[in-house]
N, CA, C and O atoms as a DFTB+ gen file, in Angstrom:
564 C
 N C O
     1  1      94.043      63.594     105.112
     2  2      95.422      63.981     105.235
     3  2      96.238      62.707     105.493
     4  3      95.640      61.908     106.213
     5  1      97.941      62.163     104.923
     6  2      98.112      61.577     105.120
     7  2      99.511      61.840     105.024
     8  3      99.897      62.685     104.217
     9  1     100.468      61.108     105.881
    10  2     101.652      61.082     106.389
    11  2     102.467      60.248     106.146
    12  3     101.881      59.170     106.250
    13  1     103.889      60.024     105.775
    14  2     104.589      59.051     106.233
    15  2     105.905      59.172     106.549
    16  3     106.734      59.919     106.029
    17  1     106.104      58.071     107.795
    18  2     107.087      58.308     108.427
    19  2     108.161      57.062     108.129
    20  3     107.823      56.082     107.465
    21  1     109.384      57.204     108.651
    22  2     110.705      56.123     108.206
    23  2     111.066      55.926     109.386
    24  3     111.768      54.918     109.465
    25  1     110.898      56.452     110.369
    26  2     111.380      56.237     111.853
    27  2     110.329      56.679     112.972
    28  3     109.531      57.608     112.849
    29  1     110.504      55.650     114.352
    30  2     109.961      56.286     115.272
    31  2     109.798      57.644     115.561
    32  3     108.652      58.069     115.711
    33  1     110.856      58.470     115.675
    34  2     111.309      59.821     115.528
    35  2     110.455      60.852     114.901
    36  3     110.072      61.948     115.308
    37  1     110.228      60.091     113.601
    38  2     109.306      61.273     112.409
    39  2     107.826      61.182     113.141
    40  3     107.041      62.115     113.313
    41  1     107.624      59.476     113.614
    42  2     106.212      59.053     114.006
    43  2     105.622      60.538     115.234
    44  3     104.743      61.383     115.406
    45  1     106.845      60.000     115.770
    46  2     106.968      61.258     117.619
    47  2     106.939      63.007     116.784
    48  3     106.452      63.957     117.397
    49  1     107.296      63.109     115.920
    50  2     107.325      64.532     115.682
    51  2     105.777      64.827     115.483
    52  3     105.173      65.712     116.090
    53  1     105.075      63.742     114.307
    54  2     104.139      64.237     113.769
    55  2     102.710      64.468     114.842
    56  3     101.736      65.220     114.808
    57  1     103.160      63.458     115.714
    58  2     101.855      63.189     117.115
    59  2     102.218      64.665     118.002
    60  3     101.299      65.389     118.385
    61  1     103.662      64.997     118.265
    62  2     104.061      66.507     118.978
    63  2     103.501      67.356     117.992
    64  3     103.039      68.292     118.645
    65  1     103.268      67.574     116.733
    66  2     103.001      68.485     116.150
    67  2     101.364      68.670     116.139
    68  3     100.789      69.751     116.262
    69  1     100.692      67.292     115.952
    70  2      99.063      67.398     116.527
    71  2      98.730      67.792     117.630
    72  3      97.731      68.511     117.639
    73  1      99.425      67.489     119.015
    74  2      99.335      68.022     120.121
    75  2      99.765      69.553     120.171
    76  3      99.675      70.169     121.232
    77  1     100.005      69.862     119.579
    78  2     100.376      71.257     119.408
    79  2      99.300      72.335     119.444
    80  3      98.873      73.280     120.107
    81  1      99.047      71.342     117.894
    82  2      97.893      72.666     116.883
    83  2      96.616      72.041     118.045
    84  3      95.694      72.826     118.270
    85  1      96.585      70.869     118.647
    86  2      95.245      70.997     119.265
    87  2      95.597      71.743     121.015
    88  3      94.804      72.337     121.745
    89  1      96.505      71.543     121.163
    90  2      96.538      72.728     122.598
    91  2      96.386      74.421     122.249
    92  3      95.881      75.241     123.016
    93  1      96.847      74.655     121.157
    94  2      96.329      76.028     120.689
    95  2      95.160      76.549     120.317
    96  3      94.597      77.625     120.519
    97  1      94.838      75.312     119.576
    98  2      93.112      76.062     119.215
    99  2      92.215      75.213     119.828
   100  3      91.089      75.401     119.367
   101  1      92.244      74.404     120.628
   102  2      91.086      73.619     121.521
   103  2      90.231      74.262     122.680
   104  3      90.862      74.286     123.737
   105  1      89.116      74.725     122.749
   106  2      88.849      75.295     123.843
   107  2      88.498      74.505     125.002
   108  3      87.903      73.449     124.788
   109  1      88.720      74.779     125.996
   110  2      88.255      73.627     126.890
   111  2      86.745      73.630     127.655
   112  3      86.427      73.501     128.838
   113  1      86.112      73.799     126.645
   114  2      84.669      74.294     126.893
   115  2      83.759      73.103     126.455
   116  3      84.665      72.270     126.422
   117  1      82.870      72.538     126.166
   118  2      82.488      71.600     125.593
   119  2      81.546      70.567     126.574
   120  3      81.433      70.568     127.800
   121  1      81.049      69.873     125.764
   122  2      80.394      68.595     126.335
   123  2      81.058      67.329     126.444
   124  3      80.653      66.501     127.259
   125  1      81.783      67.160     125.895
   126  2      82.971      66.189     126.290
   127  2      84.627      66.041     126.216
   128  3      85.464      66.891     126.520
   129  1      84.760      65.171     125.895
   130  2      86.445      65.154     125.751
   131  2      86.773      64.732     123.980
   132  3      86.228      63.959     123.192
   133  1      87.713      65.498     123.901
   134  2      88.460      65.126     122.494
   135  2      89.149      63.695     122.403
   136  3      89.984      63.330     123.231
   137  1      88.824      63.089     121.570
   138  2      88.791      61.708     121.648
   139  2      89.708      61.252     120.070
   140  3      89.185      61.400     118.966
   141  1      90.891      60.787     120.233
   142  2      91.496      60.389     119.291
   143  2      91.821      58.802     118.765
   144  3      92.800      58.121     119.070
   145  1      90.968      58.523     118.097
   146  2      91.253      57.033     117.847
   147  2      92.466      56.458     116.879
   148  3      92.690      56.805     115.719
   149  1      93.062      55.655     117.533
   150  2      94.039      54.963     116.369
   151  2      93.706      53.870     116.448
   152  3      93.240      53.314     117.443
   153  1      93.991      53.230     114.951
   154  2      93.814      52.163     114.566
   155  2      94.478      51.447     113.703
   156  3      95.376      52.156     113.248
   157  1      94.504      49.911     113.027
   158  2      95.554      49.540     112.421
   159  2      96.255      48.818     112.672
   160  3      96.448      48.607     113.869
   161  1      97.289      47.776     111.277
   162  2      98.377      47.057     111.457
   163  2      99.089      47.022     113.020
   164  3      99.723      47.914     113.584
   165  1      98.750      45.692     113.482
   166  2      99.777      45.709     114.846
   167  2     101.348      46.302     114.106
   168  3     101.641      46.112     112.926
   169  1     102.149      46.979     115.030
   170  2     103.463      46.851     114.674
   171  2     103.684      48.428     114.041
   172  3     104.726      48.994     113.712
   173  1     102.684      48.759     114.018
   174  2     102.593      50.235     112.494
   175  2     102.804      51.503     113.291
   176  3     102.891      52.554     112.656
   177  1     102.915      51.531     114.903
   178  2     103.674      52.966     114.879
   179  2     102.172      53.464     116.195
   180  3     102.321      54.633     116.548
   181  1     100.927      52.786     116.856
   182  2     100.050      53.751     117.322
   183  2     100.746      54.105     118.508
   184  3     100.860      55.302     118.769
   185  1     101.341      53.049     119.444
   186  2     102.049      53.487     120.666
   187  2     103.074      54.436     120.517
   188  3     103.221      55.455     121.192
   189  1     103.875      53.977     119.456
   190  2     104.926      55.384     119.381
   191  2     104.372      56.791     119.129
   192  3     104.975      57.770     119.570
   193  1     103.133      56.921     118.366
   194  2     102.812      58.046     118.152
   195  2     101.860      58.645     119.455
   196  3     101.615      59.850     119.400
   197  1     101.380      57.973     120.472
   198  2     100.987      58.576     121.892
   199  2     102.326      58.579     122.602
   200  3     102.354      59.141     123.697
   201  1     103.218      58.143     122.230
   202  2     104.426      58.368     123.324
   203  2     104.941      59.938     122.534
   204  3     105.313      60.702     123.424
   205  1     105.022      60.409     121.518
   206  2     105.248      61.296     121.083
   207  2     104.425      62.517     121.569
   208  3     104.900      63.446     122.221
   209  1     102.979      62.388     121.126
   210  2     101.684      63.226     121.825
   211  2     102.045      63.388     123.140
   212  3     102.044      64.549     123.550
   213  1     102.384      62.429     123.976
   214  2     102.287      62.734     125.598
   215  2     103.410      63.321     126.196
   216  3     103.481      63.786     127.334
   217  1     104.450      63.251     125.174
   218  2     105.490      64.299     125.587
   219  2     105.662      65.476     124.986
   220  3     106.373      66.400     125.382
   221  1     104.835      65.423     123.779
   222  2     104.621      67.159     123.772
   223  2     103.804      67.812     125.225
   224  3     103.896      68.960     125.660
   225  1     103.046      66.729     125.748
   226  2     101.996      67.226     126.361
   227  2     102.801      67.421     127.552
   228  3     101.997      67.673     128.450
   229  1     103.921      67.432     127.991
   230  2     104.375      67.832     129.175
   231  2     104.806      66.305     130.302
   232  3     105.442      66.289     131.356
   233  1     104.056      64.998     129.424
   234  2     104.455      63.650     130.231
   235  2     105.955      63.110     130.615
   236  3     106.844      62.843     129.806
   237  1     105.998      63.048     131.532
   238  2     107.464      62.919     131.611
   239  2     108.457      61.518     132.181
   240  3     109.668      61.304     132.129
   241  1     107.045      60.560     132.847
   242  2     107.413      59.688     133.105
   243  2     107.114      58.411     131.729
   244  3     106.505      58.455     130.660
   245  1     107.721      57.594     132.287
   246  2     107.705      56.000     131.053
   247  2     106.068      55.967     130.943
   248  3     105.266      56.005     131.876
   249  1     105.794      55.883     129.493
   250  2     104.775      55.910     128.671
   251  2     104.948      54.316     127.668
   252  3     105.641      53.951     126.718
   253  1     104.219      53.906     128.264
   254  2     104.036      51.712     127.832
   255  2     102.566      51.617     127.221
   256  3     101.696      52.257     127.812
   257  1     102.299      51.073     126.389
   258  2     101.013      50.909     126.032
   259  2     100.405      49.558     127.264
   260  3     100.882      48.450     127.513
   261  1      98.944      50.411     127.922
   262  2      98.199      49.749     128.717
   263  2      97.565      48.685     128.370
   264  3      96.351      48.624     128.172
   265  1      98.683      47.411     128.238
   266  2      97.735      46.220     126.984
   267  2      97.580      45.410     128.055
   268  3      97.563      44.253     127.635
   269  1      97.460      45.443     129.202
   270  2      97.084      44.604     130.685
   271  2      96.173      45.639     131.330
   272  3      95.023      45.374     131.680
   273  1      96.627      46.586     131.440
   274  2      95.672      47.525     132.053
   275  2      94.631      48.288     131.859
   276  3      93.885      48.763     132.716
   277  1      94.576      48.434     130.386
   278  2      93.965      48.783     130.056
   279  2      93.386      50.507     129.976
   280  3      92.897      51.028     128.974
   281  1      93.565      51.057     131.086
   282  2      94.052      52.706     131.170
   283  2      94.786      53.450     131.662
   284  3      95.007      53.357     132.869
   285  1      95.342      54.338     130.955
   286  2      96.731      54.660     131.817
   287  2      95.874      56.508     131.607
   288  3      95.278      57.029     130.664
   289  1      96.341      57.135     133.421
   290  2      95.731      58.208     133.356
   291  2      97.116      58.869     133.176
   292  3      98.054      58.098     133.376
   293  1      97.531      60.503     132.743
   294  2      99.029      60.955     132.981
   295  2      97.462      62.425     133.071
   296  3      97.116      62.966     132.021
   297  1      96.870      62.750     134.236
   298  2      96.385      64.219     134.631
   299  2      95.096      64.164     133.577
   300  3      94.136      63.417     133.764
   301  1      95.195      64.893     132.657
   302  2      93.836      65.074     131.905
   303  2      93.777      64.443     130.592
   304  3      92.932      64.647     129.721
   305  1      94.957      63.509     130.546
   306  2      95.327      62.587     129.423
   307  2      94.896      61.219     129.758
   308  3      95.154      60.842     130.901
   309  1      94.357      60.504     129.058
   310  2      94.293      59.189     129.110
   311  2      94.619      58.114     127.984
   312  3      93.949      58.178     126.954
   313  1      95.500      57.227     128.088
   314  2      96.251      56.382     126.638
   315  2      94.697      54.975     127.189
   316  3      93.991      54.879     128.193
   317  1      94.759      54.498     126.424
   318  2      93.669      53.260     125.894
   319  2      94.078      52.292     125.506
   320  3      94.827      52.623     124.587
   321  1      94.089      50.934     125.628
   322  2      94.210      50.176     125.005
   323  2      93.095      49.212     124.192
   324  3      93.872      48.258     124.235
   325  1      92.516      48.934     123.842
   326  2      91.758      48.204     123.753
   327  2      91.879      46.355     122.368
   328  3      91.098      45.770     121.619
   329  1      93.426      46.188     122.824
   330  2      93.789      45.223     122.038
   331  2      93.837      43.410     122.564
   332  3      94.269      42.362     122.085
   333  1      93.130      43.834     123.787
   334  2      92.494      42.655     124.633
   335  2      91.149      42.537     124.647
   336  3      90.816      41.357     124.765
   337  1      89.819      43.646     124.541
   338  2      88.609      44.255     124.795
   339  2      87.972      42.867     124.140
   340  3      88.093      42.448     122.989
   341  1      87.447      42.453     124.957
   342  2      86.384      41.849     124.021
   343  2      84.967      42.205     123.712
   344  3      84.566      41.992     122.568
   345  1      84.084      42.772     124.687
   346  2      83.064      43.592     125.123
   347  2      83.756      45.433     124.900
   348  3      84.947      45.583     125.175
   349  1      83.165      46.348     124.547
   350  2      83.387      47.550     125.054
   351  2      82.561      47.837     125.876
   352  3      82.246      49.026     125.841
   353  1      81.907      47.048     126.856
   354  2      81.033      47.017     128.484
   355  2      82.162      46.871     129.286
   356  3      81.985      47.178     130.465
   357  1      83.714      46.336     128.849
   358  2      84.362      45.955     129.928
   359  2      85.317      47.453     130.197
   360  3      85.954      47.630     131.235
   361  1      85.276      48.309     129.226
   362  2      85.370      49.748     129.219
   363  2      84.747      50.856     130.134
   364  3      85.256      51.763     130.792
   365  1      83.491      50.456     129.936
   366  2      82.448      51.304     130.668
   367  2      82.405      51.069     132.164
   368  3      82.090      51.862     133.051
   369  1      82.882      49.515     132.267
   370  2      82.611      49.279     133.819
   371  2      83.983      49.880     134.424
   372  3      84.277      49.668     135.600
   373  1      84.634      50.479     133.749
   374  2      86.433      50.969     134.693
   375  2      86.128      52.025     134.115
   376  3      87.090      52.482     133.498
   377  1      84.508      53.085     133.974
   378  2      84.894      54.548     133.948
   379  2      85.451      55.520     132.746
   380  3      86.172      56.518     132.782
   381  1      84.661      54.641     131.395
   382  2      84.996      55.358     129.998
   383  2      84.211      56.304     129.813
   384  3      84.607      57.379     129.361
   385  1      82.785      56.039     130.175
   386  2      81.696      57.068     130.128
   387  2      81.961      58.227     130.871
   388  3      81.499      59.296     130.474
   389  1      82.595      58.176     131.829
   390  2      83.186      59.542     132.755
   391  2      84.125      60.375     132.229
   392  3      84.132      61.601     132.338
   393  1      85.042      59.591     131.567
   394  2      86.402      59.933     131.157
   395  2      85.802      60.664     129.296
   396  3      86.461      61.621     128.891
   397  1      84.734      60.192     128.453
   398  2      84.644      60.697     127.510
   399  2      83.519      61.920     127.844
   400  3      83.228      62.772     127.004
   401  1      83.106      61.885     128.805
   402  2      82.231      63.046     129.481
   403  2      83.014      64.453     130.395
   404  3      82.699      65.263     131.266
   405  1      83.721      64.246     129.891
   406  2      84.695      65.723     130.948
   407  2      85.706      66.482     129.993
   408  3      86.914      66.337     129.807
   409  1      84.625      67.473     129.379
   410  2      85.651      68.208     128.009
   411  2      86.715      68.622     128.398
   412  3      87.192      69.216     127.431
   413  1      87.761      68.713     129.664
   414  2      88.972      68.626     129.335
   415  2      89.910      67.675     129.644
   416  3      90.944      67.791     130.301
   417  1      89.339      66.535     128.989
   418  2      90.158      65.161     129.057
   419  2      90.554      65.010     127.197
   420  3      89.823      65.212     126.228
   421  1      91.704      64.667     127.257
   422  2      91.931      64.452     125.735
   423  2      92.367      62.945     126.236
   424  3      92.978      62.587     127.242
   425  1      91.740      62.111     124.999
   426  2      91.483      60.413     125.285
   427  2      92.373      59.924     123.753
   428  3      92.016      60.226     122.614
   429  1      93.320      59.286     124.044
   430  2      93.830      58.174     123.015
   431  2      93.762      57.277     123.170
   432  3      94.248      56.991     124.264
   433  1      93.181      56.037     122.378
   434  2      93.103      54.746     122.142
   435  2      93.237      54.343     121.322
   436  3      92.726      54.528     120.217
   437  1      94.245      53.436     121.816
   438  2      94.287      52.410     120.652
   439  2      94.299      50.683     120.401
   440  3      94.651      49.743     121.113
   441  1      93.784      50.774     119.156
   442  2      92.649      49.451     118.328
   443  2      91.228      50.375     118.797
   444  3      90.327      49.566     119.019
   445  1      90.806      51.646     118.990
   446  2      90.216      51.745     118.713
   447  2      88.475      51.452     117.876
   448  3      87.323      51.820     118.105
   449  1      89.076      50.702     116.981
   450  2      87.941      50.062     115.897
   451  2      87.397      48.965     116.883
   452  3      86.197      48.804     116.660
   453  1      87.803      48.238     117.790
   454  2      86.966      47.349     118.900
   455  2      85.983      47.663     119.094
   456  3      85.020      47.007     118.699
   457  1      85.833      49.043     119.933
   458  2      85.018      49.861     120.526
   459  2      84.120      51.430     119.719
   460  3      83.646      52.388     120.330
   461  1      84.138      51.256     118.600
   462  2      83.968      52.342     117.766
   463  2      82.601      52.633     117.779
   464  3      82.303      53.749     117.354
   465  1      81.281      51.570     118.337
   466  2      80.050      51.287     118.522
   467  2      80.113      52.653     119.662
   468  3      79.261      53.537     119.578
   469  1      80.865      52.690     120.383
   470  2      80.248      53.807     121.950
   471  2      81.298      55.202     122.190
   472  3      81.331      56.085     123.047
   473  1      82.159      54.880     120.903
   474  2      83.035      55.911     120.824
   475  2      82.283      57.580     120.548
   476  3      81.301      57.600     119.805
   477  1      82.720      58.781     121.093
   478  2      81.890      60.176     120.312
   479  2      81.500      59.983     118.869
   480  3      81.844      59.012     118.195
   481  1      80.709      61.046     118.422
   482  2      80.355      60.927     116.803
   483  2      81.761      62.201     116.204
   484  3      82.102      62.508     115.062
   485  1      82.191      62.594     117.350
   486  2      83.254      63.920     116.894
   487  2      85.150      63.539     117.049
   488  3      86.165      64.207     116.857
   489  1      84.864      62.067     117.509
   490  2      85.969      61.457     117.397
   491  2      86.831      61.534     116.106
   492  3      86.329      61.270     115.014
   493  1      88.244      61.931     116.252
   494  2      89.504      61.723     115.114
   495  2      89.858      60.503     115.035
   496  3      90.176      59.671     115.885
   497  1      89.766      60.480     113.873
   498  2      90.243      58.926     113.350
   499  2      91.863      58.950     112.959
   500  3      92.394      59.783     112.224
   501  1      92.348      58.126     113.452
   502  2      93.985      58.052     112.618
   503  2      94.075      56.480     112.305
   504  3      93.769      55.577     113.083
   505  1      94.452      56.379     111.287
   506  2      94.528      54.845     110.369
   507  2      96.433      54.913     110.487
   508  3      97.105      55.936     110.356
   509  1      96.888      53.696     110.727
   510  2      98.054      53.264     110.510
   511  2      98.157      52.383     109.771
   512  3      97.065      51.859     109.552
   513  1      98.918      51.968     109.286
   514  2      99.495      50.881     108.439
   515  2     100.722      50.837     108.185
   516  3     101.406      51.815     108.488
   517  1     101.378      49.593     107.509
   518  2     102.506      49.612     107.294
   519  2     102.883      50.115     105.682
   520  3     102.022      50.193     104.806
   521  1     104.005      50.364     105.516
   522  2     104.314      51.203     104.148
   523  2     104.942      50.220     103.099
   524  3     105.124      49.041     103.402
   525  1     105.275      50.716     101.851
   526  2     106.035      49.460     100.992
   527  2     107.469      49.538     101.236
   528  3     108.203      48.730     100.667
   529  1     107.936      50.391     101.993
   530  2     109.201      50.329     102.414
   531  2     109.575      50.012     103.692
   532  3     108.840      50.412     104.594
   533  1     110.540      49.391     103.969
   534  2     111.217      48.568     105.072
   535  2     110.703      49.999     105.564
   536  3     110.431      50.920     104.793
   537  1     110.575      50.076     107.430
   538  2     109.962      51.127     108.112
   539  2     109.725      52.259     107.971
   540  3     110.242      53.283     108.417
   541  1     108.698      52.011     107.157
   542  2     107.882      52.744     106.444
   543  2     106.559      52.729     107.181
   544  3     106.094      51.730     107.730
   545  1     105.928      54.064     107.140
   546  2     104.331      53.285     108.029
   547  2     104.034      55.071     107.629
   548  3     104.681      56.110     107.496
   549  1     102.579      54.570     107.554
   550  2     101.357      55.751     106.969
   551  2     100.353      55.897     107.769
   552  3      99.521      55.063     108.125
   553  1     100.488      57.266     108.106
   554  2      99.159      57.320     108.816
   555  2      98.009      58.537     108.478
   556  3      97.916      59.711     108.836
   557  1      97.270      57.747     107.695
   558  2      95.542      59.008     107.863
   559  2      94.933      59.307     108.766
   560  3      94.654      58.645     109.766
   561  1      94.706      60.194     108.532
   562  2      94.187      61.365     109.378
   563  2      92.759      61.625     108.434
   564  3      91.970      62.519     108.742
């Protein structure tokens, strides 16, 4: 499946509209957590599209991509960064294995592809890139 957006705006609709269809039909039953990877062109839209997701999700405070911190918790949500990672051991030692082990944690990260070695096998992939038009940006699904 693939998307494209012309503005932050469209980016934020389409991430509220995934958070949607997955709060409706997700059960919270499971062996782990739903795990959404983004990946892709710096610049192409992954932070805007978890700032979109996390306010469908009810987030209400300032949503920054964790590119120092590396995890940002908002309750049973967790944003990712992993655009510093050099190891994905330096993941595990701040509590990734916990956090992808508790099926009702929904996990976004992004650069993703760093860490894709220890990521679930049931992980969503979303590809960004940039588009041929001035802000333009595509994202697969």
């Amino acid at each position: 499946m693939e998307f494209k957006t012309f503005s932050d705006k469209q980016t934020k609709k389409i991430a509220a509209s995934l958070f949607k269809e997955i709060a409706k039909s997700r059960p919270r039953t499971g062996k782990n957590a739903l795990v959404i990877a983004l990946s892709g062109d710096l610049g192409a839209g992954k932070t805007t599209f978890v700032q979109g997701f996390l306010r469908a999700a009810g987030v209400r405070k300032r949503i920054a991509s964790p590119t120092f911190v590396l995890i940002k918790s908002y309750k049973f949500m967790y944003h990712i960064d992993c655009y510093r990672i050099k190891n994905p051991k330096e993941l595990l030692d701040l509590g990734l294995k916990e956090i992808l082990n508790n099926p009702k944690n929904i996990v976004l990260i992004e650069w993703a592809e760093k860490i894709r070695r220890i990521l679930l096998k049931k992980t969503i992939w979303i590809k960004f890139r940039h588009g041929k038009k001035i802000n333009e940006r595509v994202l697969g699904i």
